[in-house]
C-alpha positions as CSV (number, residue, x, y, z in Angstrom):
1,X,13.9,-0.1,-48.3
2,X,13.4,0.9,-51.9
3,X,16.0,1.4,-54.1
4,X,15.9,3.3,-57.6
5,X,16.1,-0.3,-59.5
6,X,17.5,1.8,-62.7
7,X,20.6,3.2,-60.4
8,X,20.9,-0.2,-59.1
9,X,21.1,-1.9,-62.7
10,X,23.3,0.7,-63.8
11,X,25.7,0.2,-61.0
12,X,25.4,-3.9,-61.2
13,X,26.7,-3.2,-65.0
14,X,29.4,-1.3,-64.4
15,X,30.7,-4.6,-61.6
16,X,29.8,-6.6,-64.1
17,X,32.0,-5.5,-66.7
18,X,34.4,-4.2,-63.8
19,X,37.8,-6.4,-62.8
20,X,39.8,-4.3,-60.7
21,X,38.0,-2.3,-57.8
22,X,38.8,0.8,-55.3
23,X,36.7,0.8,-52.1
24,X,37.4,4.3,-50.4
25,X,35.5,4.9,-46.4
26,X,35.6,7.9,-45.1
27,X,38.5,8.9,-42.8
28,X,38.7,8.2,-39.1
29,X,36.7,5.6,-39.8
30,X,33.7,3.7,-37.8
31,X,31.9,0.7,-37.7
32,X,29.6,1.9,-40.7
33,X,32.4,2.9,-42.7
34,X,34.3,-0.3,-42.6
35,X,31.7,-2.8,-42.5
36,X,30.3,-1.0,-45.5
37,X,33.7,-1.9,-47.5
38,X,34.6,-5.0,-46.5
39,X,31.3,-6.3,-47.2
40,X,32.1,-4.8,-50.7
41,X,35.2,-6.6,-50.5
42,X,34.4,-9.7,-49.7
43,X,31.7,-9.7,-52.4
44,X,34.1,-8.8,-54.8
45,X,36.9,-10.9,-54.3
46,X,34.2,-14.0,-54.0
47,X,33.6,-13.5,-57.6
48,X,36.9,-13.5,-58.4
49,X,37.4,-9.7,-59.0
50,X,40.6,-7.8,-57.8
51,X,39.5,-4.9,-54.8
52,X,41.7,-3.0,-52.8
53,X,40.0,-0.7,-49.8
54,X,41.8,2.4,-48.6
55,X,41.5,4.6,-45.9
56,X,43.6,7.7,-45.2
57,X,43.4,6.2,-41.7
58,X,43.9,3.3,-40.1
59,X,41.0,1.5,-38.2
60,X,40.5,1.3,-34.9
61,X,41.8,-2.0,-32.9
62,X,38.5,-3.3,-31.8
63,X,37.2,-3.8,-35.7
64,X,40.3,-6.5,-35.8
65,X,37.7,-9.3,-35.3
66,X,36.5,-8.8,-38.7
67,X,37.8,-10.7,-41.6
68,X,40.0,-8.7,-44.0
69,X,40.1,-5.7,-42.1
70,X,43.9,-6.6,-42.5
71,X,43.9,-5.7,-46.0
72,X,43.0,-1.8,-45.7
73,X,45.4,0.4,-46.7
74,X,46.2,3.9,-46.2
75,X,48.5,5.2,-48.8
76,X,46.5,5.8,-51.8
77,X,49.3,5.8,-54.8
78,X,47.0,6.0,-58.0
79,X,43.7,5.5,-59.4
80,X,44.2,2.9,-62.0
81,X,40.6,1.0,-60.8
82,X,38.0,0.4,-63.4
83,X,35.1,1.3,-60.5
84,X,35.5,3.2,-57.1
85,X,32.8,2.6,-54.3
86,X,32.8,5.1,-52.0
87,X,30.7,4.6,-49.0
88,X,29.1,6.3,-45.9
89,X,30.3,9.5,-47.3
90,X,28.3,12.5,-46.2
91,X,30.5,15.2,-47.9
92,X,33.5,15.0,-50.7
93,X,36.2,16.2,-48.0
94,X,35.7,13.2,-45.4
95,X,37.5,11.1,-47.7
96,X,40.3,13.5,-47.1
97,X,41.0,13.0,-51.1
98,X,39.3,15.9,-52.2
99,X,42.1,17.8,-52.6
100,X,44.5,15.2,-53.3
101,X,42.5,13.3,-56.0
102,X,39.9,15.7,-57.2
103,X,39.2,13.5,-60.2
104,X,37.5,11.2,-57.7
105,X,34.4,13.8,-57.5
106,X,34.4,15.2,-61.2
107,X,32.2,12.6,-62.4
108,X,34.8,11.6,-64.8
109,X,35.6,8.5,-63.5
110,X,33.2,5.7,-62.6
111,X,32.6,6.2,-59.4
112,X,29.7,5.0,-57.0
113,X,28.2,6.9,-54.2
114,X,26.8,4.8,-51.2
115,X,25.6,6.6,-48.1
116,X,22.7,7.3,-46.1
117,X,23.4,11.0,-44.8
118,X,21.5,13.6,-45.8
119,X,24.2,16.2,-46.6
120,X,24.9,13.7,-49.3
121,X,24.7,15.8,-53.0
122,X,25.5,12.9,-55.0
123,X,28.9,13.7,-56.1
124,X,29.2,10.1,-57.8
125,X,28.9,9.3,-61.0
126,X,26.2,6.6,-59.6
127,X,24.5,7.4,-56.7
128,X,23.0,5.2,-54.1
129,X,21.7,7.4,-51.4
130,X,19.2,6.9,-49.0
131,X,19.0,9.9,-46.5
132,X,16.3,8.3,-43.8
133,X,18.6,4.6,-44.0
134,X,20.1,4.2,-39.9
135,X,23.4,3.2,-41.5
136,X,25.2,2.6,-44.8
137,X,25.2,-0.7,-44.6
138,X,21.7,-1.3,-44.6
139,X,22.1,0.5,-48.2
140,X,24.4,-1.6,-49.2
141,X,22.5,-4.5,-47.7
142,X,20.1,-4.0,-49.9
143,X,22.1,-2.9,-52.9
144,X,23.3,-6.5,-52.9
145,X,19.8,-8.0,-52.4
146,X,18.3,-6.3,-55.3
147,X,21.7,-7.4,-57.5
148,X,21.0,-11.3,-56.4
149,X,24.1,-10.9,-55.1
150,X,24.8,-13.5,-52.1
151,X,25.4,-12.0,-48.6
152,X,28.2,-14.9,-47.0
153,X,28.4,-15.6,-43.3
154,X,31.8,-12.4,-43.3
155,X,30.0,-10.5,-45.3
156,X,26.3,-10.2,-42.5
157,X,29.4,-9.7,-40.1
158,X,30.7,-6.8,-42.0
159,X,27.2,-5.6,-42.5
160,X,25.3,-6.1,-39.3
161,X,28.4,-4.1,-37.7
162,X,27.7,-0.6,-39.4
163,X,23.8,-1.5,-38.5
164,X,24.9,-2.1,-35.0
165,X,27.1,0.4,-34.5
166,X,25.3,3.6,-36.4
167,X,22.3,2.3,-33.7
168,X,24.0,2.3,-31.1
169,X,23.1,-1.4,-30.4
170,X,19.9,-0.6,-31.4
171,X,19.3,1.8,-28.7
172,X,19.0,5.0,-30.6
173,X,16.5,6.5,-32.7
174,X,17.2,5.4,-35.9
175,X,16.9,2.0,-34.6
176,X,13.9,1.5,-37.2
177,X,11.5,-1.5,-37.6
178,X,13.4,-1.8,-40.9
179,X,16.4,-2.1,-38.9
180,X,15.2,-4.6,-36.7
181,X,14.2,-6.5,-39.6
182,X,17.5,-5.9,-41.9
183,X,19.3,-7.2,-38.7
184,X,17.2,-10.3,-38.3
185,X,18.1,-11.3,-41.9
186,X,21.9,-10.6,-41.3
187,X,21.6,-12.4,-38.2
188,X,20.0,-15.7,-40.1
189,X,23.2,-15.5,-42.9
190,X,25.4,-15.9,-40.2
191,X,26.2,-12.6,-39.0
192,X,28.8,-12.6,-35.7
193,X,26.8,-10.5,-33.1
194,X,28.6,-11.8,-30.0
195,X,31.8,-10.7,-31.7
196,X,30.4,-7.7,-32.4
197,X,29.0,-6.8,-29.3
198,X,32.1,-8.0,-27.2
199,X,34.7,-6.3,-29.2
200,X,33.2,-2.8,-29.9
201,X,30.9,-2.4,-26.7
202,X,32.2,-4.4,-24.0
203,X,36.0,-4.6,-24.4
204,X,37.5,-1.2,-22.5
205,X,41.4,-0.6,-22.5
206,X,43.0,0.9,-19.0
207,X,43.8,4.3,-21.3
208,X,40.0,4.1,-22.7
209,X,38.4,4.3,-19.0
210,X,41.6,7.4,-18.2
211,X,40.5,9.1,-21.7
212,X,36.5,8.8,-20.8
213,X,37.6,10.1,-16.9
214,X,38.9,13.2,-18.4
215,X,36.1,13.7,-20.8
216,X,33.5,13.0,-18.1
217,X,35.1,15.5,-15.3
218,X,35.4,18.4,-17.8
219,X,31.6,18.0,-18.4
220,X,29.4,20.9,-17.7
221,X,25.7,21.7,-18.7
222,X,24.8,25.2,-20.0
223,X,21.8,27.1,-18.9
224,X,20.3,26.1,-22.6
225,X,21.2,22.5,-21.3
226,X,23.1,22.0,-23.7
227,X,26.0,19.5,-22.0
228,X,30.0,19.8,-23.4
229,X,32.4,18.0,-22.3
230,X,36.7,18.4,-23.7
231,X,39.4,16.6,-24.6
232,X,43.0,18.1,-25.4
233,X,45.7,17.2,-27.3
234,X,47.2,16.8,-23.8
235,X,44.3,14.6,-22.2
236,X,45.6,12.2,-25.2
237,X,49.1,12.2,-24.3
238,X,48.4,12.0,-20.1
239,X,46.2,8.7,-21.2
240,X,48.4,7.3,-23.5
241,X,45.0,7.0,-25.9
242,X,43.9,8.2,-29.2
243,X,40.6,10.1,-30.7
244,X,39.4,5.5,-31.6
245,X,39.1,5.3,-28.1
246,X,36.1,8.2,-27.7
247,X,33.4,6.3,-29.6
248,X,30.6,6.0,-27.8
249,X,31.6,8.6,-25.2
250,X,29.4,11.6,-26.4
251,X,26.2,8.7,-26.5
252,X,26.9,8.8,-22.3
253,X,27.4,12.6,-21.9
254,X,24.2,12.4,-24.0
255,X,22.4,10.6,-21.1
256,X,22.7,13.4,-18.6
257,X,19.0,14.3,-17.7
258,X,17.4,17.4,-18.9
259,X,20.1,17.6,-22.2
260,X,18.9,19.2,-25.2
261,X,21.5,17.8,-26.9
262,X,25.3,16.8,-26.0
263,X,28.7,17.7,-27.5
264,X,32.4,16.4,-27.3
265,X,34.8,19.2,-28.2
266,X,38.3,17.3,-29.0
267,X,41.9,19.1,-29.9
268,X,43.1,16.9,-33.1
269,X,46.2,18.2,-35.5
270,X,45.3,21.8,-35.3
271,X,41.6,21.5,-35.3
272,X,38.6,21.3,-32.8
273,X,36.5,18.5,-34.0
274,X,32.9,18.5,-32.5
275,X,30.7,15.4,-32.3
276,X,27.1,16.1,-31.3
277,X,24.1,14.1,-30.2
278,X,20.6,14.3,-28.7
279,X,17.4,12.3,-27.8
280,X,15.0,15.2,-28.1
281,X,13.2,14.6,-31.2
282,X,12.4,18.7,-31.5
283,X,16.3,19.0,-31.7
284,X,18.8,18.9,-35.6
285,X,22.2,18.5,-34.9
286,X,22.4,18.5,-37.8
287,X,21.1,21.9,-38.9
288,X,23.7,23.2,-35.2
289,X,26.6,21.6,-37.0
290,X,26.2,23.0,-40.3
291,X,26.6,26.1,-38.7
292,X,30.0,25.2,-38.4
293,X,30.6,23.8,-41.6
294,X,30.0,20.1,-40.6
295,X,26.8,17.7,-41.0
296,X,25.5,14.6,-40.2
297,X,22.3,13.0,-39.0
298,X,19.1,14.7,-37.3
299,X,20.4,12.9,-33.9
300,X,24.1,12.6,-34.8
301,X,26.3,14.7,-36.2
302,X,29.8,16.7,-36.6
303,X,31.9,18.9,-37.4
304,X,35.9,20.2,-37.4
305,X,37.2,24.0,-37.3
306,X,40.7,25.1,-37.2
307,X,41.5,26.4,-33.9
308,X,42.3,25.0,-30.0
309,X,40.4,25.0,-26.6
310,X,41.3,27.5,-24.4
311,X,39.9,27.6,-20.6
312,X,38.7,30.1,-19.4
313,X,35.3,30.3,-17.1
314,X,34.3,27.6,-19.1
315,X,35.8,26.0,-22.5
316,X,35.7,27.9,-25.9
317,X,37.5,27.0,-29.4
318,X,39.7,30.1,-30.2
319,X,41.3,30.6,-34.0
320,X,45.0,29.4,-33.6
321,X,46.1,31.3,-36.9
């Protein structure tokens, strides 16, 4: 992977001269997300610097195994940070600061711009995007690499996770011979793959397996074979669960033969959020989400409008205003 070496020496000046860092992931945050800022983190505070991460949510209980994940915060009081990273950031508003703090994406503070999507319009001040990367953290992988920067044993954890997880265990179609190799090297600093693998793909809760139940009986498959499943604000309450505990479902509503591409339609504070997905290589989810003011990936994508499911012969989002 090539990085622009002038954005990358621009960037290594500013941590240079930098003390006191902001690490902002994008909200309801995954594996990329988070492994992309604690690696930051950890590199950070190894050279002695002062970094705080925060996420207007929380994560997820099955990224506990990684080290610091402790330390994000939610509450984000003020901006008194001599650098912000913000990473795996498709779009200004899945911080859920761009209202709040719209300083952050003025370009008058210093702030840097990691991601790998390619709705991405470098809203940084410094801009490290690679649109065609499989996950953010390969980015910053090699962001660190180029800065002769070392990569500890946590910090391949925090890496190889995003890389993991933005594959889909390597599974999906992104899972690049650049991947593979990006992985191999994270895997020879040290990088904890069992923990990993047990903790995100192979650790189920009761409510998990009741949440996926309902998801998997409301699925259907249009004539276009296009296959939906739903989940209410009430399938959440019935399961005793929360939107965490769907990653990964949409990947197995993807599997159902003859999809064109897959979709889970979930109720969340007022909104329908949509995550999308597809094997077909003829297929942009991309391109179908942005037609609801969302983005993403060719294979993976989403996207949120205001509104609720209703039932009728079959499930539609209707405008709750």
């Amino acid at each position: 992977m090539k990085l622009d070496p002038k954005e990358v020496g621009r960037v290594k000046a500013l941590i240079e001269k930098s003390e006191k860092f902001l690490i902002i992931p994008h909200r309801n945050p995954d594996g990329d997300t988070i492994g992309s800022a604690l690696a930051l983190y950890n590199v950070f505070v190894k050279m002695g610097k002062a970094a705080e991460v925060i996420c207007l949510d929380p994560p997820a209980e099955v990224f506990n195994f990684m080290l610091h994940i402790e330390q994000i915060k939610t509450e984000l009081v003020n901006l008194d940070y001599d650098a912000v990273f913000i990473v795996d950031t498709g779009a200004t508003h899945l911080t859920g600061r761009h209202e709040t703090h719209p300083e952050l994406f003025d370009k008058s503070l210093e702030v840097v711009n990691i991601d790998h999507h390619q709705s991405n319009d470098n809203f940084g001040k410094y801009n490290i995007v690679v649109d065609d990367a499989p996950a953010a953290t390969m980015v910053v992988y090699q962001m660190l690499e180029d800065m002769g920067y070392p990569i500890e044993r946590d910090t391949a954890t925090a890496l190889l996770t995003g890389l993991y997880t933005d594959t889909g265990s390597f599974m999906h179609s992104n899972a690049t011979p650049e991947a593979f190799r990006i992985g191999a090297k994270l895997l020879a600093k040290g990088a904890n793959l069992r923990s990993i693998s047990k903790e995100i793909f192979n650790t189920t809760k009761i409510s998990t397996m009741h949440l996926w139940g309902r998801a998997m009986r409301s699925a259907y498959q249009t004539p276009d074979g296009v296959t939906i499943a739903t989940i209410t604000s009430q399938d959440f309450k019935d399961t005793k669960s929360d939107h965490t505990q769907l990653t990964g479902c949409v990947d197995y509503i993807n599997s159902v033969p003859g999809a064109q591409y897959s979709v889970i339609l979930t109720e969340r504070q007022g909104k329908v959020k949509g995550s999308l997905r597809t094997l077909k290589e003829e297929v942009d989810v991309a391109a179908i989400a942005a037609k609801y003011g969302g983005g993403g990936h060719t294979k993976a994508a989403g996207f949120a409008v205001p509104g609720k499911l209703e039932k009728q012969i079959s499930w539609k989002v209707v405008d709750h205003e």
